[in-house]
C-alpha positions in Angstrom: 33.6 -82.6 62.3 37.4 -82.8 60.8 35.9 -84.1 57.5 32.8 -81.5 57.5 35.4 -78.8 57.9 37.5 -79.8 54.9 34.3 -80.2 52.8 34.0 -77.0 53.6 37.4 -75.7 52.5 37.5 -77.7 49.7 34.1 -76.4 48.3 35.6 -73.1 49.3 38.7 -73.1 47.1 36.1 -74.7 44.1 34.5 -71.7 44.6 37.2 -69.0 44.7 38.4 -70.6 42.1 35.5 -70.5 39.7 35.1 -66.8 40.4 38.6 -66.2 39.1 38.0 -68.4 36.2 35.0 -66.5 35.4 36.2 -63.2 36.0 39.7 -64.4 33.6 37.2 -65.3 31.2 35.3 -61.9 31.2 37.9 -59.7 31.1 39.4 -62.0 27.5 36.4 -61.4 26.2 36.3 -57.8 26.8 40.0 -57.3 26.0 39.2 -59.5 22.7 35.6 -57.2 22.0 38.3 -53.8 22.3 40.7 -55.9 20.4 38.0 -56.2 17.4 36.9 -52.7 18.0 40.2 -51.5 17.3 40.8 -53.6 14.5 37.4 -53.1 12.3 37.0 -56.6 12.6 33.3 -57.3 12.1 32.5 -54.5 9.6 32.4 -54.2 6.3 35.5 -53.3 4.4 34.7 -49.7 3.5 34.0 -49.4 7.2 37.0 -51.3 8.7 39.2 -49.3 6.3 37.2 -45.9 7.8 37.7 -47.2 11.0 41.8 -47.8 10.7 42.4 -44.2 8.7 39.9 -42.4 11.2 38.7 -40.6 8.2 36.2 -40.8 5.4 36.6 -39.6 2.0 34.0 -37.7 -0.1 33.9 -37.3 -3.6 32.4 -33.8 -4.5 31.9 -32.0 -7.7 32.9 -28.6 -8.5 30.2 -27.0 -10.5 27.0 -28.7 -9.9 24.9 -26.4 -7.5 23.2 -27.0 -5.5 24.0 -30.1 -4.7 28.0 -30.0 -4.9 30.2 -27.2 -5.5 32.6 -24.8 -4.8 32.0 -21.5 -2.4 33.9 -18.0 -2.9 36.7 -19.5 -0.7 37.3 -22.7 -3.2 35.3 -25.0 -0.4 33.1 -27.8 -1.6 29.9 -27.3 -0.1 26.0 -28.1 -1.2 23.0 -30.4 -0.6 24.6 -33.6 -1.5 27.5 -33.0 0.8 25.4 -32.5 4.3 23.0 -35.4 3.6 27.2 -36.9 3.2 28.0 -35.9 6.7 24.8 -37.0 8.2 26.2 -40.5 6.5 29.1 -39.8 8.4 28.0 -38.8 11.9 26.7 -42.8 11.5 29.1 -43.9 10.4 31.1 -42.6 13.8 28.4 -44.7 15.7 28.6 -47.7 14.0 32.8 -48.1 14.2 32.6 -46.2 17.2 34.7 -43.1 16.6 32.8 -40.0 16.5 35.5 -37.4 15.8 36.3 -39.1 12.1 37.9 -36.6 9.5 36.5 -35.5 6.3 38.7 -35.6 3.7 37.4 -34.1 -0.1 37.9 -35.3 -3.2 37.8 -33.7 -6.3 35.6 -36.5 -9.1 34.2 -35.2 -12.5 31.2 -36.7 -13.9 33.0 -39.2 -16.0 35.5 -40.5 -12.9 32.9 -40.5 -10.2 32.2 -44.7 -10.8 35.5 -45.3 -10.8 36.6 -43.5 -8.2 34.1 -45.4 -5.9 35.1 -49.5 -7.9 38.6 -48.1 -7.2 38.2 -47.5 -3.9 39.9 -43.6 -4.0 36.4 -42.3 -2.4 33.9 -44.0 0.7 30.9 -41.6 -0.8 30.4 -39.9 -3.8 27.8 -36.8 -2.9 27.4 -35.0 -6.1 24.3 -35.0 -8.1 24.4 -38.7 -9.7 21.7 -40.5 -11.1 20.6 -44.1 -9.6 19.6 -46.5 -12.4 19.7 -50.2 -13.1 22.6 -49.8 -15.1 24.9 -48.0 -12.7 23.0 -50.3 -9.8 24.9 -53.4 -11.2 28.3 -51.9 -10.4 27.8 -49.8 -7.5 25.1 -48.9 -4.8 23.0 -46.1 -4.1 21.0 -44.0 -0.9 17.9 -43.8 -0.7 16.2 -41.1 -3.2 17.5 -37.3 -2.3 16.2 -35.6 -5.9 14.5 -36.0 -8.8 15.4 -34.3 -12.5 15.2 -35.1 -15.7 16.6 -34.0 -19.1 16.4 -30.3 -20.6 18.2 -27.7 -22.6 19.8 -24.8 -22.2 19.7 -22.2 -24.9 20.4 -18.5 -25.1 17.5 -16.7 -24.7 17.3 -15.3 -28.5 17.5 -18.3 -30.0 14.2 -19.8 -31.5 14.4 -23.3 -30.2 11.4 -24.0 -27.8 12.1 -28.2 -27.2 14.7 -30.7 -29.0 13.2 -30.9 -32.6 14.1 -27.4 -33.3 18.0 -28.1 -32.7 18.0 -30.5 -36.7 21.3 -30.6 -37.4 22.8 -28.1 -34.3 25.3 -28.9 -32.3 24.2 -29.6 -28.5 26.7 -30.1 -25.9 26.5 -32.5 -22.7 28.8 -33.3 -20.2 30.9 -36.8 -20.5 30.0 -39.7 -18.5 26.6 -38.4 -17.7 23.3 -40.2 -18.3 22.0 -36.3 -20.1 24.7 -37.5 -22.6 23.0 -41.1 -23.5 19.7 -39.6 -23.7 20.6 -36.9 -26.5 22.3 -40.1 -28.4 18.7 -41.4 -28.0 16.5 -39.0 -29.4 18.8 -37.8 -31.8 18.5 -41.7 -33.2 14.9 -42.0 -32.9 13.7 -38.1 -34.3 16.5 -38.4 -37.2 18.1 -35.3 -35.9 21.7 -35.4 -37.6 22.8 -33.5 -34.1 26.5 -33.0 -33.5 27.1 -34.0 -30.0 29.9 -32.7 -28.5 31.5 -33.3 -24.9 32.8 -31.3 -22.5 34.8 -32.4 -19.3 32.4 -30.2 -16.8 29.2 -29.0 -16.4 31.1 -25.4 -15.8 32.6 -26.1 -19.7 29.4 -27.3 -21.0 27.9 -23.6 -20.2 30.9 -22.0 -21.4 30.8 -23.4 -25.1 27.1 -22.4 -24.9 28.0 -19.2 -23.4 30.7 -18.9 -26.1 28.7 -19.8 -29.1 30.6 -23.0 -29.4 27.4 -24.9 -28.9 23.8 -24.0 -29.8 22.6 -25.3 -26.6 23.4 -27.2 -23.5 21.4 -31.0 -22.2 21.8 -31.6 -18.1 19.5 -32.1 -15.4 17.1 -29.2 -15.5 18.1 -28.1 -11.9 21.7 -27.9 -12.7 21.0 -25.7 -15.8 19.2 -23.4 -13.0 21.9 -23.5 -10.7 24.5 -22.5 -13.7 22.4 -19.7 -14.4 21.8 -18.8 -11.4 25.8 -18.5 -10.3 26.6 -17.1 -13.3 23.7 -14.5 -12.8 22.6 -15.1 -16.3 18.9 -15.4 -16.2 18.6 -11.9 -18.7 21.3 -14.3 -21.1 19.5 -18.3 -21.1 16.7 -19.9 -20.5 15.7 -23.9 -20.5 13.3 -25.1 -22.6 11.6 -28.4 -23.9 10.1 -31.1 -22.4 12.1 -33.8 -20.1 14.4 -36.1 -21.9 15.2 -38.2 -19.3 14.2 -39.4 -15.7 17.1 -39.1 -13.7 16.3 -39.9 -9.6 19.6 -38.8 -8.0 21.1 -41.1 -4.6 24.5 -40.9 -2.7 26.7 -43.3 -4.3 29.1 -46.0 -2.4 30.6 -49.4 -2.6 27.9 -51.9 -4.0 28.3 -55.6 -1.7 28.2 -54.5 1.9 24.7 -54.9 3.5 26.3 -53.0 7.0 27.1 -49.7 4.8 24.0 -49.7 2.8 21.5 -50.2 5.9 24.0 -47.5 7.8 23.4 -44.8 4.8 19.7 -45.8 4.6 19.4 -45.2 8.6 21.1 -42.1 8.2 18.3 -41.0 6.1 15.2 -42.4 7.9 17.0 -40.2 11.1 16.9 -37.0 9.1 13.4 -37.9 8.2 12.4 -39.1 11.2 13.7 -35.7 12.7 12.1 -33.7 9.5 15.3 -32.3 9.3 15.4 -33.5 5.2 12.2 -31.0 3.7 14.5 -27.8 6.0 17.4 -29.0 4.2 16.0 -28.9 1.2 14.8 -26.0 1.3 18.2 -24.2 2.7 19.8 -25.1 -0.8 17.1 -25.1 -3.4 14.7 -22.5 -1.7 16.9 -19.9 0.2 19.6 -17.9 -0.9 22.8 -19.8 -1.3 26.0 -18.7 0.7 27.5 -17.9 -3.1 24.3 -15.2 -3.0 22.3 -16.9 -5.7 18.5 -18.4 -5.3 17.3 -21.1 -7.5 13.8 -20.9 -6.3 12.9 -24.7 -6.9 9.8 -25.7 -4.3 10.3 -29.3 -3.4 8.0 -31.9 -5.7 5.0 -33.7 -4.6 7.4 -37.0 -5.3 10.1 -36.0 -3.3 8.2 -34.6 -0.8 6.6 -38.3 -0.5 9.6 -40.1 -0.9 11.1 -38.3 2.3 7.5 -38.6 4.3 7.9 -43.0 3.7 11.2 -42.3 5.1 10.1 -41.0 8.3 9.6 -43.4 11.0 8.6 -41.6 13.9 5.2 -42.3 15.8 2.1 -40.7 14.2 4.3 -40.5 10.8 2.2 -41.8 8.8 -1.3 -40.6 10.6 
């Protein structure tokens, strides 16, 4: 009976034991999952850097409506920037931290790469074109718009598409892909253009506007949203045929498979959710809160590019 009884204690205390081994155990491992949780470790680096500033930088542009620009109060608002703080409400999910700051950065179009190699911006959310070129060095959202090449001329002028600017001067902004493209068919129609650069798009319309230039190459839709702001439809018009394909993404840090497929969910959310066709239509549709409308009905290849986004049941019925 003694012996029985002590068994008994013994297997006791094995027991108690065991529970406070497992229960020491549990509460390191939760103290060490907080621990990592507070340190970002386990994300990528843009995100463990988010995670430690509780903030996330966005790079914005100052004069290319609709997509980035500046309202009557000197804020940056547009397109590119809400599909950017969709990306960041995801972001707060994935590093846990759902009250993260914005901060905005001021880029141009010829420091917006840079400023996302050189790590001074987490998103860039202007109007940027994704190509193979620019894919090599940095990464890109899934597809928000679609543009292409065109020219801006004043409305007098006889010049109905590219061949009848021989020997003109055309100006384009620097750093943009509008800017190789002119370099291209000037080389291949044997225009003798004078291409000239300007900082801006807002620049770009002024030496146009100023008779510095004979005519202006961008994306067609920011030639209309120029026009528009500067309520100068009676003054320019865009002409010729496209130059250029330009599909525009978000751009971030290329390397980090956690950001890419967080940006990429952040889409397929507003899609699933066919939140993205009322956004788009609130800045390229509507009036804008600067007063303008652009008046630019989504395209069939947008429209289908957000539709294979969209994962919600009977999508694709």
């Amino acid at each position: 009976m003694v012996q029985i009884l002590a068994r008994s204690l013994t297997s006791g205390r094995l027991w108690l034991a065991a529970a406070l081994l497992a229960t020491a155990m549990s509460a390191t491992s939760l103290f060490a999952t907080s621990a990592r949780a507070q340190t970002g470790e386990g994300l990528s680096p843009t995100l463990a850097a988010i995670k430690k500033a509780h903030s996330v930088r966005l790079g914005y542009r100052e004069s290319s409506p609709p997509f980035s620009f500046l309202d009557q109060s000197g804020r940056p608002i547009g397109y590119s920037l809400e599909l950017c703080e969709a990306i960041v409400e995801e972001i707060g999910v994935e590093v846990d931290d759902p009250n993260l700051r914005i901060d905005y950065v001021k880029v141009t179009s010829d420091d917006r790469i840079d400023a996302v190699l050189q790590n001074k911006i987490d998103l860039e959310c202007g109007s940027t074109t994704a190509n193979a070129e620019r894919g090599k060095r940095v990464a890109f959202s899934p597809l928000m718009f679609v543009a292409g090449t065109k020219l801006m001329v004043p409305k007098g002028a006889s010049v109905s598409g590219v061949a009848d600017l021989k020997g003109k001067t055309v100006v384009v902004t620097k750093g943009t892909t509008n800017e190789q493209a002119m370099h291209a068919v000037d080389k291949k129609l044997s225009l003798g253009l004078n291409i000239v650069t300007a900082p801006d798009h807002e620049q770009s319309f002024q030496m146009v506007n100023d008779g510095k230039a004979d005519a202006f190459a961008t994306d067609d839709i920011l030639l209309y949203g120029l026009i528009a702001r500067h309520k100068a439809q009676g003054y320019f018009r865009v002409v010729g045929d496209y130059l250029s394909y330009d599909p525009y993404g978000i751009m971030f840090r290329k390397g980090e498979p956690q950001l890419a497929a967080l940006v990429e969910r952040a889409f397929r959310k507003l899609a699933s959710n066919r939140d993205l066709v009322p956004l788009y239509n609130k800045w390229f549709t509507a009036r804008l809160p600067t007063g303008e409308r652009l008046n630019v009905p989504i395209s069939l290849q947008l429209e289908e590019a957000f539709k294979a986004m969209d994962d919600s049941a009977g999508a694709n019925n």
